[in-house]
Backbone as a ProteinNet text record, in pm:
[ID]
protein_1_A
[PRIMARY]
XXXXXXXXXXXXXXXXXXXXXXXXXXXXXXXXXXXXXXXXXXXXXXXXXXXXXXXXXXXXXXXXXXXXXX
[TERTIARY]
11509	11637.9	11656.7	11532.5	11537.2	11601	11538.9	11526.6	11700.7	11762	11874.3	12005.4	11977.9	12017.1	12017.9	11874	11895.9	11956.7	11966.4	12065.5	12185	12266.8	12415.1	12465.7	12318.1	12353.8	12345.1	12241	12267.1	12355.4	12385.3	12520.4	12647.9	12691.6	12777.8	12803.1	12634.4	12641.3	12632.7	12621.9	12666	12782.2	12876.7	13013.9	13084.6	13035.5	13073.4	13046.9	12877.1	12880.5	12973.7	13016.2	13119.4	13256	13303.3	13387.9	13430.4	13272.7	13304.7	13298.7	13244.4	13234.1	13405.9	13433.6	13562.5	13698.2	13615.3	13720.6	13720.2	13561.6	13552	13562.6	13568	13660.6	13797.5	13869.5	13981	14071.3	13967.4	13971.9	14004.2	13839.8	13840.9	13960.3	13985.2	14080.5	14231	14226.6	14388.3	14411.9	14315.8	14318.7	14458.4	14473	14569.1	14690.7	14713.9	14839.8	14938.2	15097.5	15192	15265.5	15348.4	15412.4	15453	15535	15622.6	15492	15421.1	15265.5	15214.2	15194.8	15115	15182.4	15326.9	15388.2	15395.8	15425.9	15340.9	15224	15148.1	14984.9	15008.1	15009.2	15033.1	15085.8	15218.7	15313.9	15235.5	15134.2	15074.9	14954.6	14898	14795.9	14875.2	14943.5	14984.9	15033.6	15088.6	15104.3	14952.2	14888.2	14738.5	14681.1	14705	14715.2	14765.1	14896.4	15024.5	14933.2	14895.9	14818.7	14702.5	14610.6	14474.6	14511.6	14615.1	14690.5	14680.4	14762.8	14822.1	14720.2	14653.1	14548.7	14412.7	14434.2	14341.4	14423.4	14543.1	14571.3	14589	14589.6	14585.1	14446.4	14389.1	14232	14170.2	14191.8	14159.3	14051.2	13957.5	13845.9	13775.1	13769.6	13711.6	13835.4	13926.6	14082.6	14085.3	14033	14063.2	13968.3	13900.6	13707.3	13702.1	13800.6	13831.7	13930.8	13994.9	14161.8	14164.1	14022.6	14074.8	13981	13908.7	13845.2	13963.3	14049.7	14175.7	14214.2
7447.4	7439.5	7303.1	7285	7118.5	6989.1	7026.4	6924.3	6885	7011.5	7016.1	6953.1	6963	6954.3	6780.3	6728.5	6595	6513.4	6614.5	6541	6565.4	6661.2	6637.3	6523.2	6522.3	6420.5	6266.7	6271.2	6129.4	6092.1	6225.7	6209.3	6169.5	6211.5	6195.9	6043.3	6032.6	5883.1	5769.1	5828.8	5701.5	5688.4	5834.1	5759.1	5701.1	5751	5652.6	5482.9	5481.3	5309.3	5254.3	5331.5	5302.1	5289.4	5324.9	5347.4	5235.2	5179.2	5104.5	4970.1	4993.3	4839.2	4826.8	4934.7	4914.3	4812.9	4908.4	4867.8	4701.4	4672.4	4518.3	4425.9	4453	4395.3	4370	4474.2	4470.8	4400.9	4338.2	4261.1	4152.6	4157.4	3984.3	3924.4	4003.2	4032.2	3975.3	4075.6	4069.3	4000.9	3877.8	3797.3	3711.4	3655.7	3570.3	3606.1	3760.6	3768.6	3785.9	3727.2	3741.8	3858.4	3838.5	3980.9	4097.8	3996.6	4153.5	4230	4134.6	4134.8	4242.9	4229.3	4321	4457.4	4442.9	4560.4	4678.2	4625.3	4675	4768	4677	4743.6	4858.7	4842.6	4941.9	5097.7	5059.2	5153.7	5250.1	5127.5	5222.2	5295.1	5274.9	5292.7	5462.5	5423.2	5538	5685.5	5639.8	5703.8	5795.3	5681.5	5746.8	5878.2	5787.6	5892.7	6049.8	6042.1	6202	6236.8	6185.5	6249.2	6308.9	6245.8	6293.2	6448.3	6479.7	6580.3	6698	6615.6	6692.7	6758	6692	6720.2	6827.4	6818.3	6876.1	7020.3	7028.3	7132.5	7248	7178.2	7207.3	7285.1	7253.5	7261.9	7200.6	7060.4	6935.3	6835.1	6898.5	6854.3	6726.4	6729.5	6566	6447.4	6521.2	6436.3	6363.1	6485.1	6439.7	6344.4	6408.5	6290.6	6137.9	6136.3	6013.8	5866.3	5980.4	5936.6	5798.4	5830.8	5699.5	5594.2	5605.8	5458.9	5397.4	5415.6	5346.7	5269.7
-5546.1	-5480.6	-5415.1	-5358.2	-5242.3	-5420.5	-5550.6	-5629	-5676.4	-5635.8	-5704.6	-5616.1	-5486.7	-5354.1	-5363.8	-5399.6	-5378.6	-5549.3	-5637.6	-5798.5	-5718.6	-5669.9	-5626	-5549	-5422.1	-5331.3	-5424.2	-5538.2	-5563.2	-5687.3	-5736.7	-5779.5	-5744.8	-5572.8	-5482.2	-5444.7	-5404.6	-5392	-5483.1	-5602.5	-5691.8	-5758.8	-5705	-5711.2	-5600.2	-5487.9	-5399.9	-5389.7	-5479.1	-5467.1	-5623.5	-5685.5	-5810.1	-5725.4	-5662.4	-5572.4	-5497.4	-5414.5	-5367.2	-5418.4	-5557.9	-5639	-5713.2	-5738.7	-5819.5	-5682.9	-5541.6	-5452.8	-5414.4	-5427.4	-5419.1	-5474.1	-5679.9	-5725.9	-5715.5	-5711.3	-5664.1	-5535.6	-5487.1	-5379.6	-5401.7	-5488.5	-5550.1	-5628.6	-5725.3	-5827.9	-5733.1	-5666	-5605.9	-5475.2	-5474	-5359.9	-5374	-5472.9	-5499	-5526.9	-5550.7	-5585	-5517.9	-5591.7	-5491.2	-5485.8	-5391.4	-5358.5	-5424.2	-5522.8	-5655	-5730.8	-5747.2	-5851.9	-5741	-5644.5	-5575.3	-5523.9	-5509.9	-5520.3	-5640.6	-5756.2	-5864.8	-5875	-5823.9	-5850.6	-5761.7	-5613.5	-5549.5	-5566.9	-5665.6	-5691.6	-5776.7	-5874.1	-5979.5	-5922.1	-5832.9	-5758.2	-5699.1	-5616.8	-5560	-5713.3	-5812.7	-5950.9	-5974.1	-5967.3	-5989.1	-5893.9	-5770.4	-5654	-5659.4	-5694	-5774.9	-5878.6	-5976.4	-6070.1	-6057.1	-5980.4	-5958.9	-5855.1	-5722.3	-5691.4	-5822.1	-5896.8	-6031.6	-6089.9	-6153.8	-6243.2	-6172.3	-6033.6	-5965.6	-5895.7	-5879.9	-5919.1	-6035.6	-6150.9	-6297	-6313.9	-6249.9	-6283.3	-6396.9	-6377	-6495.4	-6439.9	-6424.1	-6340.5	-6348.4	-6474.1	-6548.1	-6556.9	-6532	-6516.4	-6408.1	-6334.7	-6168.9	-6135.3	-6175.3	-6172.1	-6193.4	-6308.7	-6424	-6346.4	-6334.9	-6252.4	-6144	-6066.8	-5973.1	-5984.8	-6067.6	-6145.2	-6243.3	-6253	-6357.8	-6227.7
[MASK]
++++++++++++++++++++++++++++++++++++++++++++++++++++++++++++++++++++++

């Protein structure tokens, strides 16, 4: 039980450090951009946001899973 306890947890935590690498590219990435360009991204960002909702009400689990690494 203890073996299985610590595969979830380091499952958990290696999407959180995917998570947080996607977020620090995205940094890098979108240092320079200007306004309309970055309004954009946002908009689609938040799109992603409604969907992953969506899909996780659906019961689309690997959808939902998938969804906010795009």
């Amino acid at each position: 039980m203890r073996d299985r306890g610590r595969a979830v947890f380091g499952h958990a935590m290696g999407l959180v450090a995917l998570t947080v690498g996607y977020t620090a590219l995205g940094a890098y990435i979108g240092r320079s951009l200007i306004g309309g360009t970055a309004m954009v991204v946002m908009i689609g960002w938040f799109g992603c946001i409604f969907g992953l909702n969506v899909a996780s009400a659906r019961g689309h689990e690997q959808l939902a899973t998938g969804l906010p690494a795009w």
